[in-house]
C-alpha positions as CSV (number, residue, x, y, z in Angstrom):
1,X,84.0,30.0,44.6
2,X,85.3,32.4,47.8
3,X,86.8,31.2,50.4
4,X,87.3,34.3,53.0
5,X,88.7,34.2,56.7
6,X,86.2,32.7,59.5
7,X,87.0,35.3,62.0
8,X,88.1,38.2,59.7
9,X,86.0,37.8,56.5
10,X,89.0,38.8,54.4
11,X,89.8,36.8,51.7
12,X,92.5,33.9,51.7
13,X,95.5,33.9,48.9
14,X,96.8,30.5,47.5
15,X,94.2,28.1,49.0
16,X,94.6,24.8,47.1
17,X,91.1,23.1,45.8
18,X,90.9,19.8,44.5
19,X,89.2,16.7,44.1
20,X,90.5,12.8,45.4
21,X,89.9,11.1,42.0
22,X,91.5,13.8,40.2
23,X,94.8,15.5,39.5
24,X,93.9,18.7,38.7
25,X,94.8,21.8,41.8
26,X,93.5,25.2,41.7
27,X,94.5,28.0,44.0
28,X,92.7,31.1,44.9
29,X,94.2,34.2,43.5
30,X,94.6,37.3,46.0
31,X,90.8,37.8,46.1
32,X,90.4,34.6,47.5
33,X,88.2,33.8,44.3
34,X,88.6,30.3,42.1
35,X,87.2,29.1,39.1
36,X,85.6,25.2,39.5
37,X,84.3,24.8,36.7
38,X,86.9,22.3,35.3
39,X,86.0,20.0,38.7
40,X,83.7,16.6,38.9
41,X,80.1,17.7,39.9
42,X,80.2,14.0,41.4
43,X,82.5,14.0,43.6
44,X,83.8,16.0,47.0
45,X,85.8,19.5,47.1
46,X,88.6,19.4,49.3
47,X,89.9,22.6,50.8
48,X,93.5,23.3,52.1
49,X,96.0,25.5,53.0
50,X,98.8,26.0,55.8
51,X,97.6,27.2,58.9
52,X,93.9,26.9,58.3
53,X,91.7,23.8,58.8
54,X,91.5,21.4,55.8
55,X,87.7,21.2,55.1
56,X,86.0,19.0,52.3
57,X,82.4,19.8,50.8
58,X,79.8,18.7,48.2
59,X,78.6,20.5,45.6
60,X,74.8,20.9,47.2
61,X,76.6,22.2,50.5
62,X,78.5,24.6,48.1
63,X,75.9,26.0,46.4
64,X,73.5,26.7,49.7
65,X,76.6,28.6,51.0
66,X,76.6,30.6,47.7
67,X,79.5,29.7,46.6
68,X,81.4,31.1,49.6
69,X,83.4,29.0,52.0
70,X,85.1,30.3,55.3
71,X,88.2,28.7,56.8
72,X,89.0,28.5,60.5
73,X,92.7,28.9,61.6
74,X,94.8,26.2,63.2
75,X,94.8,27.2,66.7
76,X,98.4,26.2,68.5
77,X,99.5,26.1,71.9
78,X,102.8,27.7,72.2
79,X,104.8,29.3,75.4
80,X,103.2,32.9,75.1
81,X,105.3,35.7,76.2
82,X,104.8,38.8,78.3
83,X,107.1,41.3,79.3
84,X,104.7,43.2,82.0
85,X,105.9,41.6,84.9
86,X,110.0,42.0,84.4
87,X,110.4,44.3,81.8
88,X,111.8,41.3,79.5
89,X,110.4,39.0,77.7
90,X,109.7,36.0,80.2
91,X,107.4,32.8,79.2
92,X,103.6,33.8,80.6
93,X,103.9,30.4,82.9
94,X,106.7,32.0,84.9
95,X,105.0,35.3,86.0
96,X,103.0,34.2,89.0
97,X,100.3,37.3,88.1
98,X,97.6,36.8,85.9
99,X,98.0,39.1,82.6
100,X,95.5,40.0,79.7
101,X,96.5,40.4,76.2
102,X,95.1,42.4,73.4
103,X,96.8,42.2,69.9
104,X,95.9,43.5,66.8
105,X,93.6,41.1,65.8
106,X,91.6,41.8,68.9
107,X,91.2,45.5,67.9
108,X,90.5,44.6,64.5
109,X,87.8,42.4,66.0
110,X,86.6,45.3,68.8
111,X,86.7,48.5,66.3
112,X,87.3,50.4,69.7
113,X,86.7,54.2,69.5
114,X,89.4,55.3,72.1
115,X,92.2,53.5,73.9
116,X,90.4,53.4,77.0
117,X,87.1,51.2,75.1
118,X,89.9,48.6,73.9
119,X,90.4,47.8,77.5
120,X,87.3,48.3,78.9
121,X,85.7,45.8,75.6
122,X,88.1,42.4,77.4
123,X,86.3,43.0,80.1
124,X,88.4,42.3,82.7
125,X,89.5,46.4,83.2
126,X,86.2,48.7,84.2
127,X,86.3,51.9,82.5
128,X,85.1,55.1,84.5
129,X,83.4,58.0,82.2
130,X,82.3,61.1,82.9
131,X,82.0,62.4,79.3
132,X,82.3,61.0,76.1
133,X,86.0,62.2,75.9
134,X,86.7,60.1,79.0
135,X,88.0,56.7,79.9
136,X,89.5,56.0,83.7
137,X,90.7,52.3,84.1
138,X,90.0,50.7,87.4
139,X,91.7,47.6,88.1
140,X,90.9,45.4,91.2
141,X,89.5,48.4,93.0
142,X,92.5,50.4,91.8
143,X,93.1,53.6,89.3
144,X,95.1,56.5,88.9
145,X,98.0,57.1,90.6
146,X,97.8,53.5,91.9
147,X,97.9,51.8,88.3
148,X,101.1,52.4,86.0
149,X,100.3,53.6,82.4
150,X,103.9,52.4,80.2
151,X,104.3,53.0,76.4
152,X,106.6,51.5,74.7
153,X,108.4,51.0,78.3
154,X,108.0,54.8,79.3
155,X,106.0,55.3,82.5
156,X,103.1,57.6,81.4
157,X,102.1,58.9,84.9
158,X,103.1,62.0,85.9
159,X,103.4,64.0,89.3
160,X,99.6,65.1,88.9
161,X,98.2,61.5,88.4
162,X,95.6,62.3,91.4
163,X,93.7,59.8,93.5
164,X,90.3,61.0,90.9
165,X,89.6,60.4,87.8
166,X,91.8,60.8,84.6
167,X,91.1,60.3,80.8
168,X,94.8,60.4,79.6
169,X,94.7,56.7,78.1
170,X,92.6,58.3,75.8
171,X,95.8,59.8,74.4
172,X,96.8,56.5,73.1
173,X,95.9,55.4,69.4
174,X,94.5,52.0,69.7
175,X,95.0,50.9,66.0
176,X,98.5,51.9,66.3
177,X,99.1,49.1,69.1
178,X,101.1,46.4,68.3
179,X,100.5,44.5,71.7
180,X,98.7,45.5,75.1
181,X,99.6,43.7,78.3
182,X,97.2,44.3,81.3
183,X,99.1,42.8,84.7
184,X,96.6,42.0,87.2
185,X,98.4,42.5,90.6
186,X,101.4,45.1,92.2
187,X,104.2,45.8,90.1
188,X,105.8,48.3,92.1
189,X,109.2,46.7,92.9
190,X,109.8,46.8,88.8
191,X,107.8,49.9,88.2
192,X,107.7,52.1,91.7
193,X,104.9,52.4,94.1
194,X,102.6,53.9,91.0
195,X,101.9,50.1,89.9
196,X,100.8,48.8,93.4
197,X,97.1,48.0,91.8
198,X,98.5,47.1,88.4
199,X,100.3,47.7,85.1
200,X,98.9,48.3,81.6
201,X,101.9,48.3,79.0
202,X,101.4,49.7,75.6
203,X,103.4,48.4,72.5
204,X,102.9,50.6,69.9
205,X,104.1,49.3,66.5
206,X,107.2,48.8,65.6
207,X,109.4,49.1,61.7
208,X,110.5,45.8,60.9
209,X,114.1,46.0,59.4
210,X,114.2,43.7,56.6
211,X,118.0,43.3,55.7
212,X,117.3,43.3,51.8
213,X,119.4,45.7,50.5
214,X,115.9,46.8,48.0
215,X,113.3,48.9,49.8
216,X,110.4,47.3,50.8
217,X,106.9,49.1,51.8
218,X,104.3,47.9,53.5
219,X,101.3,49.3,55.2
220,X,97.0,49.6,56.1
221,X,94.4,51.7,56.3
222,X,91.3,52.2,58.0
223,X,87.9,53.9,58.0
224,X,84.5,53.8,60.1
225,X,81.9,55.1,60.5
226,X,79.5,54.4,64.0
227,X,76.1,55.8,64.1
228,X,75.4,56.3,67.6
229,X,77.8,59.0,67.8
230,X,78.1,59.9,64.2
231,X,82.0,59.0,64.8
232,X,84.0,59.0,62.0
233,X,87.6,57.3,62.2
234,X,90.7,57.4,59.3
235,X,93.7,55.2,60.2
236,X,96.9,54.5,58.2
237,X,100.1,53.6,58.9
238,X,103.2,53.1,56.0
239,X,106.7,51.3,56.9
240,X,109.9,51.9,54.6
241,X,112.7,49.2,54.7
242,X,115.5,49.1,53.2
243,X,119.3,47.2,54.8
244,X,119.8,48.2,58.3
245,X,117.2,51.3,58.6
246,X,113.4,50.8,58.7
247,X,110.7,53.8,59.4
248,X,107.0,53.6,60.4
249,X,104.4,56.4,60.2
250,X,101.2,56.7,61.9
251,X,98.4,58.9,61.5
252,X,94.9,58.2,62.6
253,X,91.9,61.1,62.6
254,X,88.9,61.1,65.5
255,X,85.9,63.1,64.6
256,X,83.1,62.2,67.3
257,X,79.7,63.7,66.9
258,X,77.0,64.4,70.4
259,X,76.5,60.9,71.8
260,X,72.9,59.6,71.9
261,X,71.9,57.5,74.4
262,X,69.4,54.2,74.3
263,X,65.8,54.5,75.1
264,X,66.1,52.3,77.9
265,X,68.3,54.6,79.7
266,X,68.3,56.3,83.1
267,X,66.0,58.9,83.4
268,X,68.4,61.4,85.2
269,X,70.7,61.2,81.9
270,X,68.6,62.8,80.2
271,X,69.6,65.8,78.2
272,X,65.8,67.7,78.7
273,X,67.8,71.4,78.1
274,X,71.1,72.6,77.9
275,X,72.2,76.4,78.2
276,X,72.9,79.0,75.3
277,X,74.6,82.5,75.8
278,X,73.4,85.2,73.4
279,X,72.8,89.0,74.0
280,X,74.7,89.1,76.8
281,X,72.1,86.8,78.8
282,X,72.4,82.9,79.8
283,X,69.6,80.7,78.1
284,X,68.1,77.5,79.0
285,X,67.3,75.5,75.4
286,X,64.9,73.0,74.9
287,X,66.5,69.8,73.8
288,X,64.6,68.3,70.8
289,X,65.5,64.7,71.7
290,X,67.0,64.7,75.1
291,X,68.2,61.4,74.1
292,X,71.1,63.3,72.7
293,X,73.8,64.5,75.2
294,X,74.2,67.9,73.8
295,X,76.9,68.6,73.5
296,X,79.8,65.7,74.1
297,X,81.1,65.8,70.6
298,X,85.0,65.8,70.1
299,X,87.6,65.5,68.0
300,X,91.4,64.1,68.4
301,X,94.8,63.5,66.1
302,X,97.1,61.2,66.2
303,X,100.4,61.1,64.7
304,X,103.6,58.5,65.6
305,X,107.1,58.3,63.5
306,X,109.8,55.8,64.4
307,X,112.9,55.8,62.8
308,X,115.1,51.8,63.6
309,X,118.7,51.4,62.5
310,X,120.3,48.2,63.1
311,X,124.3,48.6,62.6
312,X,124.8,45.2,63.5
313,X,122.8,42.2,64.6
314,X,123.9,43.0,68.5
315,X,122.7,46.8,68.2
316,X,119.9,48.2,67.6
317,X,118.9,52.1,67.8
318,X,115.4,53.4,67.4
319,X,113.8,56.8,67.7
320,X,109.9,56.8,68.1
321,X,107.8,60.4,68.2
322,X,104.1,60.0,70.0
323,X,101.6,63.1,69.2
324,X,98.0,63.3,70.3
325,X,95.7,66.3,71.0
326,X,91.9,66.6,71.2
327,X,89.8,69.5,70.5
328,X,87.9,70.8,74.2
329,X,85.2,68.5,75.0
330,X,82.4,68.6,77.9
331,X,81.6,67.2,81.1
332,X,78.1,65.2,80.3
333,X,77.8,64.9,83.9
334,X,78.5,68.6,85.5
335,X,76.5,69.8,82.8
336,X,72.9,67.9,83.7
337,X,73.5,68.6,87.3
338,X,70.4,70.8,88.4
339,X,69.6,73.1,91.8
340,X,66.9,72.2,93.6
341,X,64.7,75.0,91.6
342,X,65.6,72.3,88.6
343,X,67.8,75.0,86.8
344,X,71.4,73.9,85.6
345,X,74.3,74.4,87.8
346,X,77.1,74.7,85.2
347,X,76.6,77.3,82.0
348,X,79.8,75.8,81.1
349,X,81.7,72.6,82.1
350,X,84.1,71.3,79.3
351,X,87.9,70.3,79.6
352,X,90.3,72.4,77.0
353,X,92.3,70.7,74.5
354,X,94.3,67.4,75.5
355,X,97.8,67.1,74.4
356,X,100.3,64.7,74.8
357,X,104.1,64.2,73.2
358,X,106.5,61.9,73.9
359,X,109.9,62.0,72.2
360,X,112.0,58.4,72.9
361,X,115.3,56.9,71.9
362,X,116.1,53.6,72.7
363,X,119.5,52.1,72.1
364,X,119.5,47.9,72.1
365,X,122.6,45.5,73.0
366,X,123.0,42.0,72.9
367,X,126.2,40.6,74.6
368,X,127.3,36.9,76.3
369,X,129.6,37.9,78.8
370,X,129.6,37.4,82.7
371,X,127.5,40.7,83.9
372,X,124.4,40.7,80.9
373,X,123.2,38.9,77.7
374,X,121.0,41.8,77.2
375,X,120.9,45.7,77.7
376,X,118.5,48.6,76.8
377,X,118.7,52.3,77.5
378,X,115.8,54.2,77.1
379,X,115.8,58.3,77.1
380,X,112.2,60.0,76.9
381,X,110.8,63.5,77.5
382,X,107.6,64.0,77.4
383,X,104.7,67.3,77.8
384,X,101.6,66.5,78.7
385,X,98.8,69.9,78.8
386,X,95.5,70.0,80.0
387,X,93.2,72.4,81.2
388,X,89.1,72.6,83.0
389,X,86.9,75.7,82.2
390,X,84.0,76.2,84.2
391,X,81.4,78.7,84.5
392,X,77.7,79.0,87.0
393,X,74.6,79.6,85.3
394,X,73.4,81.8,88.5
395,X,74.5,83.0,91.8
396,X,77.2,85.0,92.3
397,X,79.7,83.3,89.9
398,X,77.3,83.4,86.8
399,X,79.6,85.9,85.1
400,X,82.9,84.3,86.0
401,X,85.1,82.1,83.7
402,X,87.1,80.4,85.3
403,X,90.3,78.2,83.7
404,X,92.7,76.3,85.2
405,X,95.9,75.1,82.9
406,X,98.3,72.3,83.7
407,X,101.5,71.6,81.6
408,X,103.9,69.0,82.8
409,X,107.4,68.2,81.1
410,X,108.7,65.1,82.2
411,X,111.9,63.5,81.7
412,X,113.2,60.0,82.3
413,X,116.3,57.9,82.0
414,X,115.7,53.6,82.1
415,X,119.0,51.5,81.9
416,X,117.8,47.7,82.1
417,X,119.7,44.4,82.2
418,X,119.2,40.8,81.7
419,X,121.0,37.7,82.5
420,X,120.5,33.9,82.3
421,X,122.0,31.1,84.0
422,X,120.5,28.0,82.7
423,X,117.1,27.8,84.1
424,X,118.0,30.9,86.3
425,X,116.9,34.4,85.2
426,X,118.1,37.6,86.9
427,X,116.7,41.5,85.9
428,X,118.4,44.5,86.8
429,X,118.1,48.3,86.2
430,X,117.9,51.8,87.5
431,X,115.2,54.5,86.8
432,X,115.3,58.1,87.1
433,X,112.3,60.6,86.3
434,X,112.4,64.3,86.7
435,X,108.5,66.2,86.7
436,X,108.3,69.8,86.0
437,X,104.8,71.1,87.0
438,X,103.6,74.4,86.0
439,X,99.8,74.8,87.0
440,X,97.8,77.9,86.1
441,X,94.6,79.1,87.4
442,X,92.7,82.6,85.9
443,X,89.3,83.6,85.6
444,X,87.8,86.7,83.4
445,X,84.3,88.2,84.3
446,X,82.4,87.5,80.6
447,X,80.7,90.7,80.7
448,X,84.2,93.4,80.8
449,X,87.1,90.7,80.2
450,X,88.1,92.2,83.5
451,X,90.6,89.6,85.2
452,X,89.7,87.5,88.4
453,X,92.0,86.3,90.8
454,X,91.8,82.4,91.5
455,X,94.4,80.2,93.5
456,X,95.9,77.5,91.2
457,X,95.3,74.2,91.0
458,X,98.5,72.6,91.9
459,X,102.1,74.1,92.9
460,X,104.3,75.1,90.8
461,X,106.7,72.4,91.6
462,X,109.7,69.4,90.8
463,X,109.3,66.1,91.2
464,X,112.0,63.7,91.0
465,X,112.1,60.1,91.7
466,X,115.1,57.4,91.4
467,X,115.0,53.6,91.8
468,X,117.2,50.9,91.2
């Protein structure tokens, strides 16, 4: 007999199987299997273990199931915790917002192919796409630079976070999430006036220290395979414990192919042509299916290291490193626009590599004294670069290429405090961020590599922001 997880389909170690009018107990081994041969073929199986359901079944049942039983888990009420709305862990009845979960079962159960289809899949957040590589959450009416993207308690957003469109959740590895918090309402008085339509805060996972002084190693792994999109996804992660130090490592692989669209799609999504360039001249392709939105393929990396020491059960230091960069990608929707002669617009429409890093050290305190039971500093710098390239298919600008770079460093200091009183809570902090914008825009003509002038996107510019 197997008796596998309802909801997972994994099997289920150390499930006892007996019978009432016997004394024998047998317990699955780590394949969830059992042998039953040794039990009464007249009498009732009964099915236990901690945390699941106790189930009992007869031997006709058994056999039309083939042999393979699934147990439910015991689902308990407990005071669930969010720390969205404070920055603290607070009891999910005292934040007077309404907040969306998603844990690492949920992911497990969504198989998400970027961080911004994990949200949009509770739906409750609406995700905005231009292109495959794409994802813009809108929340109650509200996205980008009026909803506050935090990872592991860094703010995300940046001095360009404009009022359209952005794809930088995307960034995020969603099987490298230990918890996601979605706050449905203005968090600006904790987070600044970037959170006035909402908060979506990313816990990333997190090395456990064990105390044992022997090393203890742990870890998972993932692949798919999705064939709408030919994607292909490799996930692992590995933690290494040992006394007061624990590390985690993260490393997951993208590789998405072109994107074909249902039959029952619009008809203006088509993909009827697309454009080549060879000897020297701009060509308009037939597209054999124009189901297929040629091309939207992409690929991304994602790496994360954390390194935890624990001196002492009141301190605790932690260094996490956050690395994620795509290969270019196109705009599906620039690219079927058409004149009114029906010929393309856009020769080329695609958005150059992605890349995000964040480096973070965060030093934990715990304390009982009269000013704060609990303190954390958080120091972060981060370099975000991203870049549009864009070329006509006629008129005057057919041979112009034109690019426009953006690199942003941005660096942050967050010193937060917490104090109870009995029933009575108080949170208190200050936050200082420091944008360095450098924005880039150069053209070539395609036919000499002689250079074009074209403004910038953005100034060159600071940014600096302090709250308390």
């Amino acid at each position: 007999m197997y008796i596998k997880d309802q909801n997972s389909g994994l099997p289920i170690e150390s499930v006892q199987v007996s019978q009432a009018n016997s004394q024998m107990l047998f317990m699955t081994n780590n394949h969830g299997e059992v042998d039953i041969s040794l039990l009464d073929h007249s009498d009732d199986i009964l099915i236990s273990k901690n945390g699941y359901n106790a189930t009992s079944i007869s031997w006709n049942s058994l056999e039309q199931l083939d042999y393979i039983i699934k147990l439910t888990q015991i689902s308990i009420d407990v005071d669930e915790i969010t720390i969205t709305a404070s920055r603290w862990d607070q009891k999910r009845d005292d934040v007077p917002l309404k907040v969306t979960t998603i844990t690492p079962n949920d992911v497990t159960m969504m198989q998400p192919q970027t961080a911004a289809d994990m949200l949009g899949k509770t739906g409750e957040v609406f995700i905005q796409k231009s292109q495959q590589g794409g994802g813009s959450p809108m929340i109650r009416g509200f996205a980008t630079n009026r909803l506050l993207y935090s990872v592991d308690g860094i703010r995300m957003n940046t001095a360009i976070f404009r009022g359209g469109n952005i794809q930088n959740v995307i960034s995020l590895d969603p099987y490298a999430i230990e918890k996601v918090e979605v706050m449905f309402g203005p968090g600006s008085t904790t987070y600044g006036s970037d959170a006035i339509g909402g908060v979506m805060r990313f816990q990333t996972l997190d090395p456990k220290i064990e105390g044992d002084k022997n090393t203890s190693i742990s870890g998972k792994a993932l692949t798919k395979f999705s064939s709408a999109n030919s994607e292909s996804t490799q996930h692992f992660d590995i933690q290494i414990a040992k006394g007061k130090w624990a590390s985690l490592s993260s490393l997951t692989n993208f590789r998405f192919g072109d994107m074909k669209m249902g039959r029952k799609g619009p008809e203006e999504y088509l993909r009827k042509f697309y454009v080549e360039r060879f000897d020297s001249t701009d060509h308009i392709i037939e597209n054999p299916n124009p189901l297929v939105q040629k091309p939207s393929g992409y690929t991304q990396l994602n790496m994360m290291q954390k390194v935890k020491f624990m001196p002492s059960e009141n301190w605790g230091i932690t260094y996490g490193f956050h690395y994620s960069e795509t290969s270019e990608y196109s705009r599906y929707d620039r690219l079927i626009e058409t004149t009114t002669t029906g010929i393309p617009r856009s020769a080329v429409w695609m958005y150059g590599p992605q890349i995000w890093m964040l480096n973070q050290l965060t030093i934990d305190h715990k304390a009982d004294n009269v000013f704060f039971e609990n303190v954390s500093l958080k120091l972060s710098q981060q370099s975000f670069e991203e870049s549009r390239i864009d070329r006509n298919f006629s008129g005057g600008q057919r041979f112009r290429l034109r690019t426009n770079l953006e690199k942003v460093d941005a660096y942050a200091l967050n010193f937060d405090v917490q104090k109870s009183w009995g029933d009575h809570h108080i949170f208190y902090g200050v936050e200082y961020v420091f944008d360095k914008v450098n924005s880039e825009g150069s053209a070539k003509d395609i036919r000499n590599n002689s250079p074009i002038s074209v403004p910038d996107r953005y100034p060159a510019s600071d940014w600096r922001s302090f709250g308390a």
